[in-house]
N, C-alpha and C positions, 0 to 999 in steps of 0.2 A: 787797331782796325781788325776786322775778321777775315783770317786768313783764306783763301780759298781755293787751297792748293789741290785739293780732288773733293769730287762729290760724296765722300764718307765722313770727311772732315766736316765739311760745310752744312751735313744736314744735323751730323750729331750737335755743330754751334748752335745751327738756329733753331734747334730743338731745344734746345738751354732757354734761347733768347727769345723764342715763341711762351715761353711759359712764364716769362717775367717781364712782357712785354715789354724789352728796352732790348735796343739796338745804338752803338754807335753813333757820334755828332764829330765828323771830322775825324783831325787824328788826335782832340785832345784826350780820347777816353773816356772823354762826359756820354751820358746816356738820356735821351727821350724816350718818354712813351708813349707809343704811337696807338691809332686805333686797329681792328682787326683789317677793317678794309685795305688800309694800307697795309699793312703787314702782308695779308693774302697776297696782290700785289705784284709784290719785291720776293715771294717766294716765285710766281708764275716766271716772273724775269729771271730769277738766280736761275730756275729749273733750267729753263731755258738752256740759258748757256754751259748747262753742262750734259744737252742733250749726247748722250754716250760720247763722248768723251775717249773712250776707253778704243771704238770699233770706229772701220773708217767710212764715211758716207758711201752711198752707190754712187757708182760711174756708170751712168749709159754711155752703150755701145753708138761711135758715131754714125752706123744703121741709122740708128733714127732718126737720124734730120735726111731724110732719101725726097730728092729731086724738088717740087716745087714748096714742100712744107719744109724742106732744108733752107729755099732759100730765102724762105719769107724771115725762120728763126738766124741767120746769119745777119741780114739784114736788120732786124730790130735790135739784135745784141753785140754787133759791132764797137757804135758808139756810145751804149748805153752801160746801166751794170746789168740790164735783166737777162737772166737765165736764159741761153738758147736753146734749150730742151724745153722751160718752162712756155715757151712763144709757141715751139713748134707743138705743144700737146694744146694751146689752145687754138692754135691754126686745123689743127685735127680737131678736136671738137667742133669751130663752128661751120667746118667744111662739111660735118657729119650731119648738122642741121641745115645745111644751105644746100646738098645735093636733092633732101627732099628724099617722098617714101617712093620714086619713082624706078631708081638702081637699086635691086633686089637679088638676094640669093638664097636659092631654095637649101636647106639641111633637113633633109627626112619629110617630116608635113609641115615645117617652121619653117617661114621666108622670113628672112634676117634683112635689116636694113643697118644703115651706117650710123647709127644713133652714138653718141659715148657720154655717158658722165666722168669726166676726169676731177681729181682735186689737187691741188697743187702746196705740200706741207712744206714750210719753212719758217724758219724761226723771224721773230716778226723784225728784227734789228738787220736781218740777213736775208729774207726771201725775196724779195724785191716783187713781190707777187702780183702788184699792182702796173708795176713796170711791162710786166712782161707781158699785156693785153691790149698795151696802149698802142702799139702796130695793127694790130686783130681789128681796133676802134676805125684807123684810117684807111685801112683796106676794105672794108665793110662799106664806107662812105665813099670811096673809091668806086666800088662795083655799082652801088646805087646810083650813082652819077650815070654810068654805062646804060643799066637797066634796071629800074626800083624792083620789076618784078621777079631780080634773081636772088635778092637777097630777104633772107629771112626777118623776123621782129625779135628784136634784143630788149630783154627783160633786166635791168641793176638793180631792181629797187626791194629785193628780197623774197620769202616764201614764207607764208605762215600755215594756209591752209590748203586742203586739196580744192573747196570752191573756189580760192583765188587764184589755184593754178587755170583749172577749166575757163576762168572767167577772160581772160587773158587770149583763148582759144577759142571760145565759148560757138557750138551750133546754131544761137539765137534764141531766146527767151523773152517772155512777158514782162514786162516793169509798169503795173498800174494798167492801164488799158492802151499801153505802146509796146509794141512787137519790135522787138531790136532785131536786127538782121544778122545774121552767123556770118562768124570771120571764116571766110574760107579758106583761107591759107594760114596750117595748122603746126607749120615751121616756126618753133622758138628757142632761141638758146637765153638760158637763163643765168645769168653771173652774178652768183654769189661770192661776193669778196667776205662775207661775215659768214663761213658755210656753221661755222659753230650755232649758229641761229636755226640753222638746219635740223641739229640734232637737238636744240636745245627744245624748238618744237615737239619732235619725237617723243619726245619722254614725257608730254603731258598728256594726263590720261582723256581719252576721247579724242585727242588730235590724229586728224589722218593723213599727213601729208605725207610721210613718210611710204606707206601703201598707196598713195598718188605717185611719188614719185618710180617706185616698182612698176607701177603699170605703164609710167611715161616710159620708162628703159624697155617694155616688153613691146609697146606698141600697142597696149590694149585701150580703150576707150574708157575716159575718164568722166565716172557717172557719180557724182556724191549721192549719198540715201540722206537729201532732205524734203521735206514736205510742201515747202512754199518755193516758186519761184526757182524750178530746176534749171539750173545751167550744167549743161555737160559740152562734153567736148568729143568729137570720134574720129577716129583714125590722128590719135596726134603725134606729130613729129617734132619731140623735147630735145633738148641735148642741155647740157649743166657743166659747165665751170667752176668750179669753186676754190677756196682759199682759206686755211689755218694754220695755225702752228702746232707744234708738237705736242704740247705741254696738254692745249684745248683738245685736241683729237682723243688722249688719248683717258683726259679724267671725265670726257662725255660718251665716249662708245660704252656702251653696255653690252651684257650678252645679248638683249633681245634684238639690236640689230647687225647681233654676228649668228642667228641661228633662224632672223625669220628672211633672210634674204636680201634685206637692206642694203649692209655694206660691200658685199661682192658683188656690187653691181657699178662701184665706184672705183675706177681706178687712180687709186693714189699713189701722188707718185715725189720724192724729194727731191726738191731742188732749189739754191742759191746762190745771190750772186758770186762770182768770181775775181773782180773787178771793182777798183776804187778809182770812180770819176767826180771829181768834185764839181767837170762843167760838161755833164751828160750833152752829146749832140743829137737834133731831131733827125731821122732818116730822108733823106731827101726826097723833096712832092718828087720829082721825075722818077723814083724806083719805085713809092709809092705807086703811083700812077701804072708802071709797068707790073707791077707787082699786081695790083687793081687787074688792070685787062684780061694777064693769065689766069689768074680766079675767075673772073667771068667767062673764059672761054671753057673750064672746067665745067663752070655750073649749065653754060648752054650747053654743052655736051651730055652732062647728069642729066637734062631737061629741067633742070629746077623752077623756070619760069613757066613751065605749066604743072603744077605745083598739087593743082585737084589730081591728077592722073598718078593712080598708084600701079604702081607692082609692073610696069610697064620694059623696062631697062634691067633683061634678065644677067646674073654676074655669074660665071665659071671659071673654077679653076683649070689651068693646062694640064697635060698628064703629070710635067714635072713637078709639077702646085702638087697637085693629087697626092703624089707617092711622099713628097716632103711633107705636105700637113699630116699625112696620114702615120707616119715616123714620129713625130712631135707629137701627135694624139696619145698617141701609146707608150712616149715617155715624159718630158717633160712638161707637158699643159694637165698633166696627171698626176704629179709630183707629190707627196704628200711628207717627205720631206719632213719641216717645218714645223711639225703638230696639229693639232687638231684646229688650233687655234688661228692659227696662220692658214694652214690649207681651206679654212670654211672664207675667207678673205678671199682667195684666190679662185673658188671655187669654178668662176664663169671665163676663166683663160680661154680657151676654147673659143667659144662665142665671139666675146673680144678681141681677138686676132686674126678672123675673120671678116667681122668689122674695120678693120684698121685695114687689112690687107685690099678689101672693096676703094678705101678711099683711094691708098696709093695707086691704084691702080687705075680711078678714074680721076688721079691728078695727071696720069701718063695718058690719058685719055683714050681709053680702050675698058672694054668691059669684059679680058679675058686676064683672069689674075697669075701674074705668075712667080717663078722661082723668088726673085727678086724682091715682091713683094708680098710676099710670104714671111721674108728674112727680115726687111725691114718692119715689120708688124711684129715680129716674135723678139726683135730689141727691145722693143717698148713694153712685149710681156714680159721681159727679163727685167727689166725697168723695173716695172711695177714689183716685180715678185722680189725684186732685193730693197726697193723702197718701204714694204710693210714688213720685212725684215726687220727693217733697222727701224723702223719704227715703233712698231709693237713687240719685238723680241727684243729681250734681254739678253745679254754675254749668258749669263745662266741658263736662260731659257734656248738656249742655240745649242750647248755643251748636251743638256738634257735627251733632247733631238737630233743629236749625234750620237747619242748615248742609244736612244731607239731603235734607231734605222741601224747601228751597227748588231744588234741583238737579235734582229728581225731577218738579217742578212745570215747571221751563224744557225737562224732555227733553221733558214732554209736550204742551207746547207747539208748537216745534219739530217732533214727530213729527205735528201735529195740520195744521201748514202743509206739510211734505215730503212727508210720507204714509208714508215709512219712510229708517229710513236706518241705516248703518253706526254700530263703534263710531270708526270714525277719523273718518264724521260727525259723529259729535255731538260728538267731541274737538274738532275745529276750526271746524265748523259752529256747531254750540251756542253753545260756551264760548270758542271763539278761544285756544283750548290753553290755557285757567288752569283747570285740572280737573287732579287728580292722579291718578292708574290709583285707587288704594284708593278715592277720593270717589265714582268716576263708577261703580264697581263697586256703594256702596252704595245712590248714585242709583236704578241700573236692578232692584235688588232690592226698594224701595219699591213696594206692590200699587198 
């Protein structure tokens, strides 16, 4: 059988064994040959399982399961195996679309609302990613029961194009000589469990969804440039769930949606079960049910049942908010760290925790943000920022990035005692010439 005791071994075998297409039957050592499909496969799986291997997963900080999103995620992963981070980031999403564009917060001449794209990576044997929305499902149905008009329209059935996103939301439009009437309430969260379908979209050429969904996250109005039978959508209020695994995330991102703004708009985040139930228990209707009420008395609180009224439910931080967010601005939501690569990821921290901190805030129901949930909003930035770590960086790629920022750190030392100096300065000055042209280049690019 094929050993597969580390992932140097195992890729050098099936390197062998991709070239002669035969792999293993049993243990008797006989060999078939298999076609490429399969082949491909049983690589995607082996990948899998030996996603880093080497480093250890992130651990959110228990911040982030804070007050009523804690206890929806405690309650669903109790008796289940799913993630109770993964429950709580989708309780935060659809809470983001169920408050509506009504709780707003001004930043400069941008009023940010509580929108979030999160996506939930785990390995497809391990992430139980489906598990962990199945509470999300009966709480939603829960509130409906209450009042239909607090709860928003839930979309599973995928994304192809930006007309089919607008169509969904759509203003009203012509069909033949029938006038459809515009859905006015422009709240949807849309869950993608296939989000790889997402990107696989992206990449065909002339598909726009992907700049659809950029504008869903901005709050801009989504107008397709087609000729016949315009369906747009204005003022929409999107929010996105989604679900992959590692192996899919990471052979479909391309650079074009790590530089044209795409993927920092998505917070990814890792997580899997913990827990081996062979006879999962369902959460009981009565916590449901209480569970249901306090959501609803959030969203009457947010106003979300009068759903047309925008911008209405202004949000402020306290002074102690102020002086904390403002500390975190100018360190870590700033971070660059990581590389280029990583930091273009993370780019929209800022925003995002903002967003997040709005929600907590009006799950505590009050519309004044504070120390508290500040803090709990900046676990879930921590969250994210060690999830695309370990996702898209390499052990190599981390060492590298340690390698920079410590180089970056002695220029500015160095220039802090000289007061300035050349680059053959700091070549010889510095470093005493162990500095390569590339290293010292991406030293002095470090902010």
């Amino acid at each position: 059988m094929i050993e597969t005791t580390s992932p140097q071994k195992y890729e050098a075998d099936l390197a062998k064994r991709w070239n002669q297409r035969a792999f293993p039957i049993g243990d008797s050592g006989a060999t078939s040959n298999v076609s490429d499909e399969a082949v491909k496969s049983a690589v995607v799986n082996l990948e899998e399982a030996f996603t880093d291997t080497h480093r250890n997963a992130p651990r959110p900080d228990p911040m982030c399961l804070y007050g009523l999103v804690g206890d929806v995620a405690q309650a669903g992963s109790s008796n289940t195996e799913a993630n109770p981070f993964a429950i709580a980031a989708a309780m935060l999403t659809y809470l983001g679309v169920a408050v509506g564009r009504g709780p707003y917060m001004a930043i400069g001449d941008d009023w940010n609302h509580a929108r979030l794209f999160a996506v939930h990576v785990g390995r497809s044997s391990r992430g139980r990613k489906g598990t962990a929305k199945k509470l999300i499902y009966r709480i939603h149905n829960a509130v409906k029961d209450i009042d239909e008009h607090l709860v928003p329209q839930l979309h599973r059935g995928g994304l192809s194009t930006r007309e089919g996103l607008a169509l969904m939301i759509h203003d009203g439009y012509t069909e033949g000589k029938n006038e459809v009437p515009a859905i006015e309430d422009k709240r949807l969260l849309v869950v993608e469990s296939e989000f790889a379908n997402v990107l696989h979209q992206s990449k065909r050429d002339g598909n726009t969804l992907s700049a659809a969904l950029r504008d869903a996250w901005d709050g801009t109005s989504i107008r397709p440039a087609v000729k016949t039978s315009r369906v747009w959508a204005t003022d929409p209020h999107i929010g996105l769930i989604g679900d992959i695994t590692p192996s899919e995330l990471n052979q479909l991102m391309n650079s074009r949606e790590l530089t044209n703004g795409f993927a920092n708009r998505f917070m990814f985040f890792w997580a899997e079960g913990d827990k081996v139930l062979p006879f999962p228990q369902q959460t009981p209707k009565e916590v449901v049910k209480s569970l249901g009420s306090r959501v609803a008395e959030v969203l009457k609180f947010a106003g979300a049942s009068r759903h047309v009224e925008k911008d209405v439910k202004r949000m402020d931080l306290s002074a102690d908010a102020k002086s904390l967010y403002s500390q975190l601005y100018k360190g870590g939501l700033r971070d660059r760290s990581g590389g280029e690569r990583i930091t273009s990821l993370l780019d929209r921290r800022a925003p995002v925790l903002l967003r997040l901190a709005m929600l907590f805030a009006l799950t505590d129901l009050t519309t004044v943000i504070g120390v508290s949930h500040i803090n709990a909003a900046m676990a879930w930035v921590r969250y994210w920022v060690d999830s695309v770590r370990f996702i898209f960086q390499s052990a190599v790629d981390e060492v590298g990035a340690a390698a920079t920022k410590d180089a970056a750190q002695r220029i500015e030392s160095y220039l802090k005692s000289q007061g300035q100096a050349t680059r053959t300065d700091l070549h010889k000055g510095c470093f005493h010439s162990h500095i390569s042209r590339a290293m010292l280049d991406k030293a002095l690019d470090e902010p």
